[in-house]
N, C-alpha and C positions, 0 to 999 in steps of 0.2 A: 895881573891877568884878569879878566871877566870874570866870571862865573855863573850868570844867567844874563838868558837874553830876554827883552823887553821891547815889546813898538809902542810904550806910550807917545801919545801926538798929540794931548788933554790941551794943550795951550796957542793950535794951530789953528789957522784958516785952511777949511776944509777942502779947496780948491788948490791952495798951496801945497798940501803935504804928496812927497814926493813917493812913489811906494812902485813896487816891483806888481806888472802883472803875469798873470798866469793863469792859461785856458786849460781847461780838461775835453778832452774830446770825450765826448757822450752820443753816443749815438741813439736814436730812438729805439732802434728796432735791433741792435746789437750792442746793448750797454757791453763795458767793459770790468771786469774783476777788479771789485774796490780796492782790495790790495793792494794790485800792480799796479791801480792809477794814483795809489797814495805813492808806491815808489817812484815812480816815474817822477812825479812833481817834486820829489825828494832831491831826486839827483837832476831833473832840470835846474832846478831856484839855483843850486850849487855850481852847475856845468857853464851859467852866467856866467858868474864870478871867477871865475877859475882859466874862463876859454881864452885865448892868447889873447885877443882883439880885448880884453880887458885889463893888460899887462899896461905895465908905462908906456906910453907910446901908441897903443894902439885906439882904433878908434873907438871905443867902447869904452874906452876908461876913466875918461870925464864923468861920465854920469855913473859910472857903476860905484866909482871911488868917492863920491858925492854921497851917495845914497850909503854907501856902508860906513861912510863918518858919518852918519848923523843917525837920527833913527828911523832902524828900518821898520817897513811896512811891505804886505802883502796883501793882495786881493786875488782870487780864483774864480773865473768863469766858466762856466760851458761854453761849447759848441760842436754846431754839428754838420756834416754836407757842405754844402758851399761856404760857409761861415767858417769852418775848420780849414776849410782851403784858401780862405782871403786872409787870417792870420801870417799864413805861412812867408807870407811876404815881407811881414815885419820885421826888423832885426831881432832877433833871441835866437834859441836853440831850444828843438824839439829833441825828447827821449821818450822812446819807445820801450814799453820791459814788460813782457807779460801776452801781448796783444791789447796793453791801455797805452794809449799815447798822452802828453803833457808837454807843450811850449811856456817857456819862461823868457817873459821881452826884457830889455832894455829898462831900468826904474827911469819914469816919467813923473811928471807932475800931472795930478788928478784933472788942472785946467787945460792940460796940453793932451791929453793920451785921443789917440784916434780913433774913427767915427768907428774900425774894424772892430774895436776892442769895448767902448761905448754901448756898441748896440745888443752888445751878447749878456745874456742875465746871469746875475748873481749867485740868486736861489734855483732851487730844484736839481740839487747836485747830490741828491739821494740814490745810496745802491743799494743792494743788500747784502750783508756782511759774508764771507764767503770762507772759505777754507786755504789759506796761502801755499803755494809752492814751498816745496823745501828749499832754507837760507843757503845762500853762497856762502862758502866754507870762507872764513874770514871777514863775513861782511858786519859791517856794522848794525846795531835791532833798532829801531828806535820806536819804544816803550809807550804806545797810546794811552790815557790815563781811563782804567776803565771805570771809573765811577764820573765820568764825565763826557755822555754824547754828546757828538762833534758829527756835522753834515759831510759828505765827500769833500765839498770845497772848503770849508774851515779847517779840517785835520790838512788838507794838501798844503795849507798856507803855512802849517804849525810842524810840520815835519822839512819842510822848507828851510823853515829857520832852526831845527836839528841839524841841518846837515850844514848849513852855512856858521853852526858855532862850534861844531865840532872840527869845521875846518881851520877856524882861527885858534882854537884851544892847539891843536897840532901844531900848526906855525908857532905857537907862542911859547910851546914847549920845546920845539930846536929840533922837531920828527917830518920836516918837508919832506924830507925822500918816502914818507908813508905817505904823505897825501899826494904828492906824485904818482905815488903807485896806484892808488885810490882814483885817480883822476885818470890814469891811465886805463884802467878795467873798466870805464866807464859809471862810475862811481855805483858799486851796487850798493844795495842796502834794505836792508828788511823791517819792515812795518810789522808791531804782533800788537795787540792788545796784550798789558800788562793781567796776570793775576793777580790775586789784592797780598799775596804774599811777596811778590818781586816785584813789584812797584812798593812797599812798605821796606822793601832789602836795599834798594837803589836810589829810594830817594834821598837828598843831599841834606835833607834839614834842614841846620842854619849853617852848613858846615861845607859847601859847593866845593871850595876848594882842596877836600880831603876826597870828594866822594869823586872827584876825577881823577886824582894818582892815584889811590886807593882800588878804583874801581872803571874809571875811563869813562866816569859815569857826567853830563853836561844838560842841565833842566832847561826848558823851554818854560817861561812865566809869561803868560799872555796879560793885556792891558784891559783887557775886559769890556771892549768896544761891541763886541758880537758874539754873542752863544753864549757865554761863560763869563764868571763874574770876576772884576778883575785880581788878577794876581793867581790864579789858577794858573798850575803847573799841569800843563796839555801834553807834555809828551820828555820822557827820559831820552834822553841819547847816551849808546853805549858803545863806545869804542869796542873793537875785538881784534 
């Protein structure tokens, strides 16, 4: 079984590598609660993977089943007004949670992805940190690492891939019918910043594979392409 997940891509042509996108709608003059847009992009990346058209057979499963053998990547964009309504056209799957919305496409290759998705910027995916809704009874936390700021769009990509290893840890453990039911509620999930006590209680050490039966607990180790240097653990996932 895994036990963390990694997008190293150190030995790619940067045009080749094949990586999942995802827009954050941001609106100028009505940003949305950082929170709910980390969750949202939470359970979009995962709602991908998961949504029938990416089943054997369907038409989304070529490239989605691609993408998840090999190594994954993510990128997160804005947008906003008309830009936000020309994504919508794309193949992915939009979630809404909170009043933030977040689209998650089809994984393409960087040399192929369209001029929609192209022309929407990277950076300036800054909120300000806010106060979260109280958590869905049952739902999964997934643990920000607080001694490590992370832009709106970097944590969206990094809790992204929480929620897509926490799916496979499930599967791999013989517990479908939870992530059925997970997929069914529309995958909630709650984003906290860790305190430096429960991030020091959850973290797996060297020992991943004890701290998820033990604790349900599944690390995010980033490749240290962007923000963060590599091999920083960006974000705990915790089963509940």
């Amino acid at each position: 079984m895994p036990t963390e997940l990694t997008d190293d891509t150190s030995d790619e042509d940067p045009e080749q590598v094949v990586l999942m996108p995802m827009v954050l709608r941001i609106e100028r003059n009505d940003p949305p609660p950082r929170t709910a847009l980390l969750e949202a992009a939470a359970a979009a990346a995962l709602g991908v993977c998961l949504d029938e058209r990416s089943k054997v057979g369907g038409e989304w499963h070529e490239p989605v089943h691609r993408w998840i053998s090999g190594r994954i990547r993510k990128v997160a964009r804005r947008a906003r007004g008309s830009h936000w309504a020309a994504v919508q056209e794309l193949p992915g799957r939009t979630f809404e949670i909170g009043g933030a919305e977040v689209r998650a496409f089809l994984p393409t290759r960087v040399a192929d992805m369209p001029k929609e998705l192209t022309r929407l910027q990277i950076s300036g995916s800054e909120l300000e940190v806010d106060e979260p809704e109280p958590r869905a009874a049952g739902a999964p936390v997934l643990w920000l690492n607080p001694d490590v700021p992370m832009s709106a769009g970097k944590a969206a990509a990094q809790v992204g891939h929480a929620t897509m290893f926490l799916a496979a840890l499930l599967h791999g453990s013989g517990r479908d019918e939870q992530l059925e039911s997970w997929f069914a509620a529309g995958l909630p999930c709650a984003v906290r910043t860790a305190d430096a006590r429960t991030w020091e209680g959850l973290h797996p050490g060297g020992d991943p594979g004890t701290a998820w039966r033990r604790d349900g607990v599944a690390a995010v180790r980033d490749a240290g392409f962007t923000e963060v240097d590599p091999g920083t653990v960006t974000v705990l996932a915790q089963w509940r």
